[in-house]
TORSEBA-153542 format. One record per atom (N, C-alpha, C): residue in one letter; x, y, z. Coordinates in steps of 0.05 Angstrom, whole numbers, padded with zeros to 5 digits, always signed. Layout:
AXYZ...
//
This chain:
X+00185+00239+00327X+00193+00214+00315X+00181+00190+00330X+00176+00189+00355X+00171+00171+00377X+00138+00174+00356X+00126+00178+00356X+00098+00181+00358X+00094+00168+00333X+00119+00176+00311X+00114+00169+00282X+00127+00132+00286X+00139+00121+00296X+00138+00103+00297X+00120+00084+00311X+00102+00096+00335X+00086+00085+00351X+00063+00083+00331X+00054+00104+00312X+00041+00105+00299X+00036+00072+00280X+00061+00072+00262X+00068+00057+00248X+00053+00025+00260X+00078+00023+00279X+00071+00001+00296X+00033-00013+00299X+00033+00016+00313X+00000-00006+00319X-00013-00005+00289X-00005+00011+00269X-00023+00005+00246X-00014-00030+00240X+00008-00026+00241X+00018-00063+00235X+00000-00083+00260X+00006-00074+00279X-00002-00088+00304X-00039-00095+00291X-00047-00072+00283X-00084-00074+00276X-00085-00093+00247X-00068-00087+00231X-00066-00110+00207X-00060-00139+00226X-00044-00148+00232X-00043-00168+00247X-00059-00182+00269X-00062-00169+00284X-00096-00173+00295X-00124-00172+00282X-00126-00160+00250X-00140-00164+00240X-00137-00191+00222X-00120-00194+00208X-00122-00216+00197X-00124-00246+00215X-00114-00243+00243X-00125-00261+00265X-00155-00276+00268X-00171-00253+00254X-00195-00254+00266X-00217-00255+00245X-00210-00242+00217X-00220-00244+00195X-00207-00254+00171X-00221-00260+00152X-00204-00281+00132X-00191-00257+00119X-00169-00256+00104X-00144-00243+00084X-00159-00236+00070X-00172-00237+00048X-00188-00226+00030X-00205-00197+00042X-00218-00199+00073X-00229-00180+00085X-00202-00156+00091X-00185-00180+00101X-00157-00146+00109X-00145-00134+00086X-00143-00159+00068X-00138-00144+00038X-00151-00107+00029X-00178-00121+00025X-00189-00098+00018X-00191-00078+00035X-00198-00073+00067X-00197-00043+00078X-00169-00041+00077X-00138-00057+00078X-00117-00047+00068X-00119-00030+00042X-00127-00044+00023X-00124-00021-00003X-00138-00002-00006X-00166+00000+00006X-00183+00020+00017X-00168+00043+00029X-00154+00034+00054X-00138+00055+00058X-00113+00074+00050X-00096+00056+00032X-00079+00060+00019X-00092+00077-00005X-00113+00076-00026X-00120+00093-00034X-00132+00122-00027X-00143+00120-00002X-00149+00138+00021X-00123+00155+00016X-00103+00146+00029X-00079+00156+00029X-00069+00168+00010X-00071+00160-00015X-00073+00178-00049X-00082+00194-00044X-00106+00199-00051X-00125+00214-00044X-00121+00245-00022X-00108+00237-00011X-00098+00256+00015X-00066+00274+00000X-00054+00248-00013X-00025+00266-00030X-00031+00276-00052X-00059+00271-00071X-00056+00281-00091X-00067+00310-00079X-00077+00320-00064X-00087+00344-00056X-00073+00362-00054X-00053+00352-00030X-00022+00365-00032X-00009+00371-00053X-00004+00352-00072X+00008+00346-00093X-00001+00370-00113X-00023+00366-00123X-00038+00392-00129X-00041+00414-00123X-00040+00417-00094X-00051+00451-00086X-00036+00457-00063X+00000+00443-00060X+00012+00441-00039X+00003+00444-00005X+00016+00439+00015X+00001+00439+00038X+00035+00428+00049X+00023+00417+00082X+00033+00405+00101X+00055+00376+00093X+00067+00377+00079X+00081+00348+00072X+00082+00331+00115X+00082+00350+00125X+00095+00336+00158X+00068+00319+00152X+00048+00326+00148X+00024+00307+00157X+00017+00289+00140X+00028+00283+00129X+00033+00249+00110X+00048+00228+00127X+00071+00248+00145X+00095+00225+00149X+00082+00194+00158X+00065+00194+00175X+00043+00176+00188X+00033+00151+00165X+00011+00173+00155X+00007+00154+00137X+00021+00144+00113X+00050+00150+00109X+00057+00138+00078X+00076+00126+00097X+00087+00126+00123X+00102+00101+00143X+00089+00073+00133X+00059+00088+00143X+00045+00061+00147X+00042+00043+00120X+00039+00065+00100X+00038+00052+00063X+00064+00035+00063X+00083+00045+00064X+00111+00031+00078X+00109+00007+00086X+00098-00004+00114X+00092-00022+00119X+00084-00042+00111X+00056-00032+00103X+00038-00049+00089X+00052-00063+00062X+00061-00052+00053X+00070-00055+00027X+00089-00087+00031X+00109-00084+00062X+00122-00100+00053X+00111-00126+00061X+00084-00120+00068X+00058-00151+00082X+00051-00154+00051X+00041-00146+00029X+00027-00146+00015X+00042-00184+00003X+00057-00193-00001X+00055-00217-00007X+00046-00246+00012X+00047-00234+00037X+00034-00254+00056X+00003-00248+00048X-00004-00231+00044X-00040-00216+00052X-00056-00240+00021X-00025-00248+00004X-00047-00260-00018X-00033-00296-00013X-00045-00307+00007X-00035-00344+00010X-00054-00353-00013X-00045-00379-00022X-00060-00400-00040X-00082-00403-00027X-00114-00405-00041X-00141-00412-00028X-00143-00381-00023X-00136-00361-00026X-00154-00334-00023X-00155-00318-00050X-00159-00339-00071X-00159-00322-00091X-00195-00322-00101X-00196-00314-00123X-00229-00314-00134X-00242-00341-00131X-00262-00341-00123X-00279-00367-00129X-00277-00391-00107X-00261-00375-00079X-00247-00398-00079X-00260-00400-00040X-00277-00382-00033X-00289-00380-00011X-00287-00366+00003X-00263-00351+00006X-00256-00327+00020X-00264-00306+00015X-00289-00294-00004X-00311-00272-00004X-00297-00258-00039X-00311-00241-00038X-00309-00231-00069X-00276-00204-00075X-00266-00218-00092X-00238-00205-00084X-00230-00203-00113X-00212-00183-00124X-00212-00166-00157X-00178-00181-00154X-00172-00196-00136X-00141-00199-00144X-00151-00221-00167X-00136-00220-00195X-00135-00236-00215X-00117-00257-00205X-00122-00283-00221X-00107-00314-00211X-00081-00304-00218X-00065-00287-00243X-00040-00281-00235X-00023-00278-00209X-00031-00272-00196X-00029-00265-00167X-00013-00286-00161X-00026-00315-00162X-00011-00335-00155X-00009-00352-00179X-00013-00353-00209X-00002-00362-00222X+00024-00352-00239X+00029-00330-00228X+00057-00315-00234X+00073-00299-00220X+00060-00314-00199X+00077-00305-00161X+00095-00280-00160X+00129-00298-00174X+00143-00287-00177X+00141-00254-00180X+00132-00251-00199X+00127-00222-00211X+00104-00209-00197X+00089-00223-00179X+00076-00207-00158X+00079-00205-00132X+00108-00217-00139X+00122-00201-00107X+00139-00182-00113X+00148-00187-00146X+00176-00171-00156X+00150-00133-00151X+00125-00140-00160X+00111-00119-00157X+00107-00099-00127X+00106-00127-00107X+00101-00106-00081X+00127-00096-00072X+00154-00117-00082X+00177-00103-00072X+00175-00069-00082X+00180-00070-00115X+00179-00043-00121X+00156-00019-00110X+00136-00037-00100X+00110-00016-00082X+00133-00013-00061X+00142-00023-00049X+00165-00023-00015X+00188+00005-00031X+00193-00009-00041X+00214+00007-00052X+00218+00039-00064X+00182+00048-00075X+00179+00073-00081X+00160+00083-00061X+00158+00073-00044X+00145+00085-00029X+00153+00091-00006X+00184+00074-00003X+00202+00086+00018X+00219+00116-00007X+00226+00120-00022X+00223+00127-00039X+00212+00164-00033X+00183+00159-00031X+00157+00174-00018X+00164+00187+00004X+00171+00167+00019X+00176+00183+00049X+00196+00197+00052X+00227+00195+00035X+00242+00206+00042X+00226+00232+00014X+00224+00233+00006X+00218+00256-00006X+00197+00271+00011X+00183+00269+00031X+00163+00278+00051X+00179+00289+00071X+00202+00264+00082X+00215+00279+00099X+00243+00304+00093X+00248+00307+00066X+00265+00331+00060X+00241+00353+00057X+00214+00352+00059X+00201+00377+00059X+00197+00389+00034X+00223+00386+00010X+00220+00390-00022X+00190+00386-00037X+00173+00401-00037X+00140+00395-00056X+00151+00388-00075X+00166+00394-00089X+00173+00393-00121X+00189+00364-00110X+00204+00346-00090X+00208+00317-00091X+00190+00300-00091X+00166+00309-00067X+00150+00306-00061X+00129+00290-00092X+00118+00304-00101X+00102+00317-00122X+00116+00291-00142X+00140+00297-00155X+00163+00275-00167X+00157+00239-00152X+00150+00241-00127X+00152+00210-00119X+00120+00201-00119X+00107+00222-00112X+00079+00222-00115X+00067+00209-00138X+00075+00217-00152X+00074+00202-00185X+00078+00179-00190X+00111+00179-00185X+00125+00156-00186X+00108+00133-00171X+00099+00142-00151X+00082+00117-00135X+00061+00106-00147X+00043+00128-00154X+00019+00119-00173X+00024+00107-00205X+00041+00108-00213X+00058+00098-00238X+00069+00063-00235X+00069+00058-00200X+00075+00022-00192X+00050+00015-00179X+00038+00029-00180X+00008+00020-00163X-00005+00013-00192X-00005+00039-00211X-00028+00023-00237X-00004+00000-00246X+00023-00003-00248X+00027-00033-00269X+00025-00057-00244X+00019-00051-00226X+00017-00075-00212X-00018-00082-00221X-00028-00060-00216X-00065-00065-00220X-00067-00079-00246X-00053-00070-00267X-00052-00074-00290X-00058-00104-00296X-00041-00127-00276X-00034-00148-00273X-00048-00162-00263X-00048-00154-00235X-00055-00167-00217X-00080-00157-00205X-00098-00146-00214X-00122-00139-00209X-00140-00132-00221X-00166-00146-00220X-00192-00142-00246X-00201-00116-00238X-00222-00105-00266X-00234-00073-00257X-00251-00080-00241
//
């Protein structure tokens, strides 16, 4: 458990020192870069079962992230606007509201995620797995161009 939270930590600690140093639009994207990474890694499982222990790490850290995701989008980092080439649509911040109500429910099924990781259950597992990619596309739906 020590390790799974140290884990956690410096992934936050490296978001935070990254956005220090590079503009939001740059941490934006290797954030969602990785977070799809992270898909990618459960739908495997999800599919052809395996290790649930070796997620705990990375869907902590999805965890995390999730609950940064409304700071990661300030006014002036949207399209057009100098901060480099970025697919978040102006919804983002012309309907705020509902794109925070969006990353809460990312926080929320994806803690969700973990406890279904940590009972070990594939078949909960598998059930939240879904469920997660089910608030990831209506948020994209919205709030992000193809």
């Amino acid at each position: 458990m020590r390790k799974l939270i140290l884990g956690v930590a410096l992934s936050c600690m490296a978001i935070g020192a990254a956005l220090a140093q590079q503009n939001v639009v740059e941490v934006r994207r290797a954030s969602y870069k990785q977070m799809g990474e992270i898909m990618q890694a459960m739908k495997a499982i999800a599919e052809n079962g395996g290790d649930l222990a070796s997620l705990r790490i990375r869907v902590a850290w999805m965890v995390q992230y999730s609950r940064q995701i409304p700071s990661l989008f300030p006014p002036g980092s949207g399209p057009g606007e100098g901060m480099g080439e970025t697919k978040a649509l102006p919804t983002v911040w012309s309907e705020n509201p509902g794109f925070v109500t969006a990353a809460h429910n990312l926080t929320v099924q994806t803690e969700r995620l973990q406890a279904a990781i940590e009972s070990g259950e594939q078949a909960a597992f598998v059930r939240e797995f879904q469920a997660t990619g089910a608030v990831c596309a209506a948020c994209h739906r919205t709030y992000r161009a193809r």
